[in-house]
C-alpha positions as CSV (number, residue, x, y, z in Angstrom):
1,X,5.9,-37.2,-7.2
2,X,4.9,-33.3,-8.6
3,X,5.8,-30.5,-6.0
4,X,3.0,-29.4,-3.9
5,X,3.4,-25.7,-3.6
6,X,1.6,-24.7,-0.4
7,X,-0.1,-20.9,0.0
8,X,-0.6,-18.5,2.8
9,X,-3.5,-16.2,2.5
10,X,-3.3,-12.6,4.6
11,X,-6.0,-10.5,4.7
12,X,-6.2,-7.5,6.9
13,X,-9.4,-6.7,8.1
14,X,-10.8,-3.5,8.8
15,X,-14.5,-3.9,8.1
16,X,-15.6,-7.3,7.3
17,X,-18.1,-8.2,9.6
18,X,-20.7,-8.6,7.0
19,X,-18.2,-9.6,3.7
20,X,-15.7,-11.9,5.4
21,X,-17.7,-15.1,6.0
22,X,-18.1,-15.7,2.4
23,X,-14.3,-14.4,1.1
24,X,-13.1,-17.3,3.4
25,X,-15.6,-19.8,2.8
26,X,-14.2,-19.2,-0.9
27,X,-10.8,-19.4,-0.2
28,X,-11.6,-22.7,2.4
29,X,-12.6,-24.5,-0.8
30,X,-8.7,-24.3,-1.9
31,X,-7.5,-26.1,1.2
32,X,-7.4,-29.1,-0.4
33,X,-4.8,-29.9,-3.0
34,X,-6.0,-28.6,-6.1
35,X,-4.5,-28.4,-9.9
36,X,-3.5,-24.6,-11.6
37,X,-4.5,-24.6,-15.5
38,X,-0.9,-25.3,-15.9
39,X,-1.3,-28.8,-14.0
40,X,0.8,-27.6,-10.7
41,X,-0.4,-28.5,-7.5
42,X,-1.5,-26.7,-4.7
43,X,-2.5,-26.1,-1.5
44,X,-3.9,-23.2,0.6
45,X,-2.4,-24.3,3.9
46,X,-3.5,-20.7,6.6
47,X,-5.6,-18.1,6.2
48,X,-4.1,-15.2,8.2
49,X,-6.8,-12.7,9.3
50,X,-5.2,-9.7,10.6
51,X,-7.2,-7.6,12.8
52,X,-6.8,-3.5,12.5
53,X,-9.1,-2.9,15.0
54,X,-12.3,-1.3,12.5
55,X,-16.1,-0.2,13.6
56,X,-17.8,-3.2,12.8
57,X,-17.7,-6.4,14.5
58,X,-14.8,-8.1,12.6
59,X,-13.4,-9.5,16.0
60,X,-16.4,-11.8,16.6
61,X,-16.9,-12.6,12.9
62,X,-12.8,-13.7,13.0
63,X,-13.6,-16.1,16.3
64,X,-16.2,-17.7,14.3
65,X,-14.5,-18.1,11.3
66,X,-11.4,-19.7,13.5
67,X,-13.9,-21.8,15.1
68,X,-15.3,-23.5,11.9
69,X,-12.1,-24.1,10.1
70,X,-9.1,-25.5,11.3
71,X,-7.2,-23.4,8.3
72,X,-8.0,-19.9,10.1
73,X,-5.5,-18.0,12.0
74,X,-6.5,-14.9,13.7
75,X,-3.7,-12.1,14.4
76,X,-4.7,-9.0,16.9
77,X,-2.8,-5.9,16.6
78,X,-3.1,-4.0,19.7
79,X,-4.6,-0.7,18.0
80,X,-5.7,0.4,14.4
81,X,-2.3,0.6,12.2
82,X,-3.3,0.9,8.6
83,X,-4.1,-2.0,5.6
84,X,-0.3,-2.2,4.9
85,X,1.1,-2.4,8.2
86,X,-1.4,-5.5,9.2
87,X,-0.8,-6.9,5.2
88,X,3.0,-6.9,6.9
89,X,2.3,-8.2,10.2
90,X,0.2,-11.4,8.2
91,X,3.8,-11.7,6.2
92,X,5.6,-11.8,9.1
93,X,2.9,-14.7,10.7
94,X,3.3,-16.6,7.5
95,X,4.8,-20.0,7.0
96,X,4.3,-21.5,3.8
97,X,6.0,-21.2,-0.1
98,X,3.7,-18.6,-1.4
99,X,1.6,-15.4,0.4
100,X,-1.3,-14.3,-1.4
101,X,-2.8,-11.0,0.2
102,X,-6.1,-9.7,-0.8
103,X,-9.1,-7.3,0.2
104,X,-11.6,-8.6,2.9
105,X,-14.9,-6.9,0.8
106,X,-14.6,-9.9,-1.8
107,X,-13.5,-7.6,-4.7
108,X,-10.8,-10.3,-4.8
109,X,-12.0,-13.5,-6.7
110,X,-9.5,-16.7,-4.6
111,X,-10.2,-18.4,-7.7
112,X,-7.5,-16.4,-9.5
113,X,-4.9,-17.9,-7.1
114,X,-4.3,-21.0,-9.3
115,X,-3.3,-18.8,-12.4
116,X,-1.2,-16.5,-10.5
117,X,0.4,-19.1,-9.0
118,X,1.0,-20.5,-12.9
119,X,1.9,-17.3,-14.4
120,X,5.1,-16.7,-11.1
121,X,6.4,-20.5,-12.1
122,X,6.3,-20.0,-15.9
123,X,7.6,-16.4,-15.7
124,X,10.0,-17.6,-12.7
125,X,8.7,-14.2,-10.9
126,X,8.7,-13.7,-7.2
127,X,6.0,-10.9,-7.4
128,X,2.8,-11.5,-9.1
129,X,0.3,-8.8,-9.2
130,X,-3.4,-9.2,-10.0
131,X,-4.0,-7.0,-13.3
132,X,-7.5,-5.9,-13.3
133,X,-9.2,-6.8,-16.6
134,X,-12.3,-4.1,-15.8
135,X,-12.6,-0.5,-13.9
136,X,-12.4,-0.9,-10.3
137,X,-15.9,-0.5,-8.4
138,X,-15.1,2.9,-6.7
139,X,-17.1,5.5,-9.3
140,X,-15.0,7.2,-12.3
141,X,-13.4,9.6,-10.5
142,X,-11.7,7.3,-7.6
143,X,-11.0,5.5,-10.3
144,X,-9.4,8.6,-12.1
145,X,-7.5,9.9,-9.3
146,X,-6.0,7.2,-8.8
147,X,-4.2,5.9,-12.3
148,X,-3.2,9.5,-12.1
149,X,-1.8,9.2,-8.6
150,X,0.1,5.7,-10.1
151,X,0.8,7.5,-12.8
152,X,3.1,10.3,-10.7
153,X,4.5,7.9,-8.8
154,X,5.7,6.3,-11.9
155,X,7.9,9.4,-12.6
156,X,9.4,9.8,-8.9
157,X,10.0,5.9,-8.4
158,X,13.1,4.4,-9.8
159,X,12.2,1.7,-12.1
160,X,8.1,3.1,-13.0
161,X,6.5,0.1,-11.6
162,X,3.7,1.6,-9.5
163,X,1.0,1.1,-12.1
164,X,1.5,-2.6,-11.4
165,X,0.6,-1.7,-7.4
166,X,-2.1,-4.3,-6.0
167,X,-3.3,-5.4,-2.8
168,X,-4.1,-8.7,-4.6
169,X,-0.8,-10.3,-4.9
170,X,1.1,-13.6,-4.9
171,X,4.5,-13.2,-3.1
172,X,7.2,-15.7,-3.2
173,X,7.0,-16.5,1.4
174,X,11.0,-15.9,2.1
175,X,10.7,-13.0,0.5
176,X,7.3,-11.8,1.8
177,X,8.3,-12.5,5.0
178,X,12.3,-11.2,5.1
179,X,10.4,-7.6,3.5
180,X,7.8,-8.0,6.5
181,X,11.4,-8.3,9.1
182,X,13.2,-5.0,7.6
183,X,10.0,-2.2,6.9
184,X,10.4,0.3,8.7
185,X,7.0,2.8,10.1
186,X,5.6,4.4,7.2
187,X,6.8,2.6,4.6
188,X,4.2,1.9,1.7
189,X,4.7,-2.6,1.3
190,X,4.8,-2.1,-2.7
191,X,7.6,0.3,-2.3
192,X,9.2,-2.2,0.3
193,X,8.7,-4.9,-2.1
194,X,10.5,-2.9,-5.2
195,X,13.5,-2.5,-3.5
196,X,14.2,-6.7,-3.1
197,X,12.3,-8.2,-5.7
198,X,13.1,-7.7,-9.9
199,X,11.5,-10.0,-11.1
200,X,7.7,-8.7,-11.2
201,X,5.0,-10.7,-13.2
202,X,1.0,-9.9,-13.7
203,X,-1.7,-11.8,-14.1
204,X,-5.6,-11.0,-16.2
205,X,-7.8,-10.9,-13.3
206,X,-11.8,-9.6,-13.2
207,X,-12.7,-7.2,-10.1
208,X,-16.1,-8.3,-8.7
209,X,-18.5,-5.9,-7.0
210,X,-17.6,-5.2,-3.6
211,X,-21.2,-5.7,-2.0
212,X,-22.8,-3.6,0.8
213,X,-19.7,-2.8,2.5
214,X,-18.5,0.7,2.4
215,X,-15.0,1.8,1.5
216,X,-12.8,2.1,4.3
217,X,-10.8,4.5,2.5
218,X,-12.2,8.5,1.8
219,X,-10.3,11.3,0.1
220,X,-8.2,12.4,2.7
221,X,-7.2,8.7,3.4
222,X,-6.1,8.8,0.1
223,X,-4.0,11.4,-0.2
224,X,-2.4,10.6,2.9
225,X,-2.0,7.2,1.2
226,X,0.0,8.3,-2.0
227,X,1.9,11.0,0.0
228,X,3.5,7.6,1.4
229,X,4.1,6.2,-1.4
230,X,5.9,9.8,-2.8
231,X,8.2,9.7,0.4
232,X,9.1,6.5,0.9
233,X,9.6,6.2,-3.2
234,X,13.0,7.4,-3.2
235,X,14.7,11.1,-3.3
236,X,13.3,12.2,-6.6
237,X,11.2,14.4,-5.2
238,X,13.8,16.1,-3.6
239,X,15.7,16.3,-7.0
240,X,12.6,17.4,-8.8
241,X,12.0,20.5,-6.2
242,X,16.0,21.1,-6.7
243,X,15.4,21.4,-10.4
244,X,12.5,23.7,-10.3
245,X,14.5,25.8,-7.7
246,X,17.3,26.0,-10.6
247,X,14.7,27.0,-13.2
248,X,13.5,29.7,-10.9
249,X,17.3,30.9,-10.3
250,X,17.3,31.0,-13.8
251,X,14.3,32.3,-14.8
252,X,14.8,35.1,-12.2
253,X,18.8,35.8,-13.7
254,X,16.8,36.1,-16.8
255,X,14.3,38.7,-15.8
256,X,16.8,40.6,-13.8
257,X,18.6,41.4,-17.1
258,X,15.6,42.0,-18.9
259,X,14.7,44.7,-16.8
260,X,18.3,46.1,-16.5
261,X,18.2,46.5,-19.8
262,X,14.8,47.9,-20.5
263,X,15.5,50.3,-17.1
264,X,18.1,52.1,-19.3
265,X,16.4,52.0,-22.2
266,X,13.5,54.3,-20.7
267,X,11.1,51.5,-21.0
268,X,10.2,50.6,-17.4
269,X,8.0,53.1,-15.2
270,X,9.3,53.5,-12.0
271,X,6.5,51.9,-10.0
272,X,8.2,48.4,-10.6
273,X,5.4,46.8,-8.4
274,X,3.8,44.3,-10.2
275,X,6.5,42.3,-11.3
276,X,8.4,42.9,-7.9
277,X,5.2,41.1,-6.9
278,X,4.6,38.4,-9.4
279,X,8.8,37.6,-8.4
280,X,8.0,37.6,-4.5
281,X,5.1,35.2,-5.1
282,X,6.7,33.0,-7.2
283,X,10.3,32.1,-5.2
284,X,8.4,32.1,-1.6
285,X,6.3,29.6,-3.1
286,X,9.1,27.8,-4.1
287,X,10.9,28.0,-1.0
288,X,8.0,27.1,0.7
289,X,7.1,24.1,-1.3
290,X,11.2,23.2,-0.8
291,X,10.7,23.5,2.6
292,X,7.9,21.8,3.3
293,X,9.1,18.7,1.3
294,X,12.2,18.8,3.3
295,X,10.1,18.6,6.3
296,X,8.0,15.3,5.2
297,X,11.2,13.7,4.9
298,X,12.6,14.4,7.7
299,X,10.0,13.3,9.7
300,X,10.1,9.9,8.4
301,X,13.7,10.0,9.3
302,X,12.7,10.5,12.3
303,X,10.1,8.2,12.8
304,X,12.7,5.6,11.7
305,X,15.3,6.5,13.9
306,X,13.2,7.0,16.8
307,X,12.1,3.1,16.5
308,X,8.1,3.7,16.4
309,X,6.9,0.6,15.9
310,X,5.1,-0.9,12.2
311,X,2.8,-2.9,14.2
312,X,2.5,-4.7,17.2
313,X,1.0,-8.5,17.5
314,X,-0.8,-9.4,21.3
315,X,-3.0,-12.0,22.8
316,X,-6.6,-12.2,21.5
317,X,-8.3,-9.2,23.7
318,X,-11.1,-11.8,24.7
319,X,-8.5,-14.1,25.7
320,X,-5.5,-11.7,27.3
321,X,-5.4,-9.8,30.7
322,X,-7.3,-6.6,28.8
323,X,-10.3,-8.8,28.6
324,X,-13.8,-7.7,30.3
325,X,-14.7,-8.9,33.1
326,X,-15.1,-8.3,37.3
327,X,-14.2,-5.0,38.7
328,X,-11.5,-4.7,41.3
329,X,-11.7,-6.8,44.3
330,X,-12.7,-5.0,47.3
């Protein structure tokens, strides 16, 4: 008898009051054993919906949802912590031989599960990313800012692997779940993931439209987003701000002579006061920049070694003591 490989699916949900009905209907379809191109079998055993405490109504769509199918399992975190600290709170809930997570707006085709699935058993990879096939529905310049952001990252991370980044992803469970146990507050999961797992596969997938929904990322988001990923990355940084440092030493050794030597010459005027200027400018902007990186890191340090919490898992609010209902006795 062939090896039934069965599948967790965690999706964190922010804003999916309108889009999540139909994701999980989708995905619902898998929960019986089906057959990857590749003629493995499957089966999509849980479908972990972890709540992050949006605008919208998710709660009641997530209560429904558990409600009509027996394969749904909500998770409430106790306030709003961020799309990858609820992706690691559904690891940590997980119990099956594979974790797929994916986006709650339906971008994210469950269909692709059975080759993704094929392509981490042929390629014996523990990490399977979904490789987008066509642009990503967020306008050209999202789109631009961030295979340029990737792209930086690239430079700073040991190992260049964060063009492969993906929320849709197929993650061998003991792993999933022992990265979900050791992550640490403001650690970006991808990053997390690099540092246990080699071997990294990717798999053609097609991005579909995400519907009405708007993003529930902006700009500032964003940034905030890759300045994660930069400091939780590794120490290049800090070595790249050492090295420009050193350039500037240099640079200003340089200059220093220059000027000595053009001083007795006759050639400089005794004013001085633009390059005196231009030289201020440019090393308290360096020491500034050094500073300020130094600063970022030690405050995750901190954060770290002060225990602040990842996320924290309760009781349904409808269910648990927080729940509305009478006022005080008199």
């Amino acid at each position: 008898m062939s090896l039934t490989h069965t599948v967790s699916v965690v999706i964190p949900v922010y804003r999916g009051a309108e889009t999540l009905p139909d994701v999980v209907s989708e995905i619902a379809d898998l929960a019986e054993p089906f057959v990857t191109p590749d003629g493995h079998q499957g089966r999509v055993t849980e479908i972990l919906l972890v709540h992050d405490h949006g605008p919208d109504a998710s709660d009641l769509a997530m209560r429904q949802l558990a409600e009509k199918y027996d394969i749904v399992r909500p998770i409430w975190l106790s306030r709003n912590f961020g799309q990858h600290a609820a992706t690691l709170a559904g690891l940590a809930s997980s119990g099956s031989d594979w974790i797929v997570t994916m986006d709650e707006d339906g971008q994210h085709d469950p269909a692709y599960i059975r080759p993704m699935l094929d392509t981490a058993l042929r390629e014996r990879a523990a990490l399977v990313y979904a490789r987008p096939t066509n642009a990503a529905p967020h306008g050209p310049l999202r789109n631009l800012t961030s295979r340029g952001a990737k792209v930086v990252i690239d430079r700073l991370m040991p190992g260049g692997s964060a063009r492969q980044f993906n929320s849709f992803r197929l993650i061998l469970g003991e792993y999933g779940r022992s990265v979900s146990a050791y992550a640490a507050n403001g650690v970006y999961l991808d990053v997390a993931l690099s540092w246990v797992i080699s071997d990294v596969a990717t798999c053609p997938v097609e991005l579909r439209e995400e519907g009405e929904r708007p993003s529930g990322y902006n700009y500032r988001s964003l940034m905030s987003h890759f300045w994660r990923m930069v400091l939780t990355g590794g120490t290049r940084l800090l070595r790249t701000v050492s090295v420009c440092g050193a350039l500037l030493a240099a640079t200003g050794i340089v200059l220093a002579v220059a000027l000595v030597v053009a001083r007795l010459a006759g050639g400089v005027p005794v004013q001085g006061w633009t390059s005196l200027m231009a030289a201020v400018l440019v090393c308290s902007g360096a020491i500034m920049l050094t500073l300020g990186v130094i600063a970022e890191y030690l405050g995750v340090s901190v954060n770290m070694a002060m225990g602040k919490p990842l996320y924290v898992i309760v009781s349904d609010p409808a269910n648990g003591p927080l729940r509305e209902g009478p006022g005080p006795r008199e």
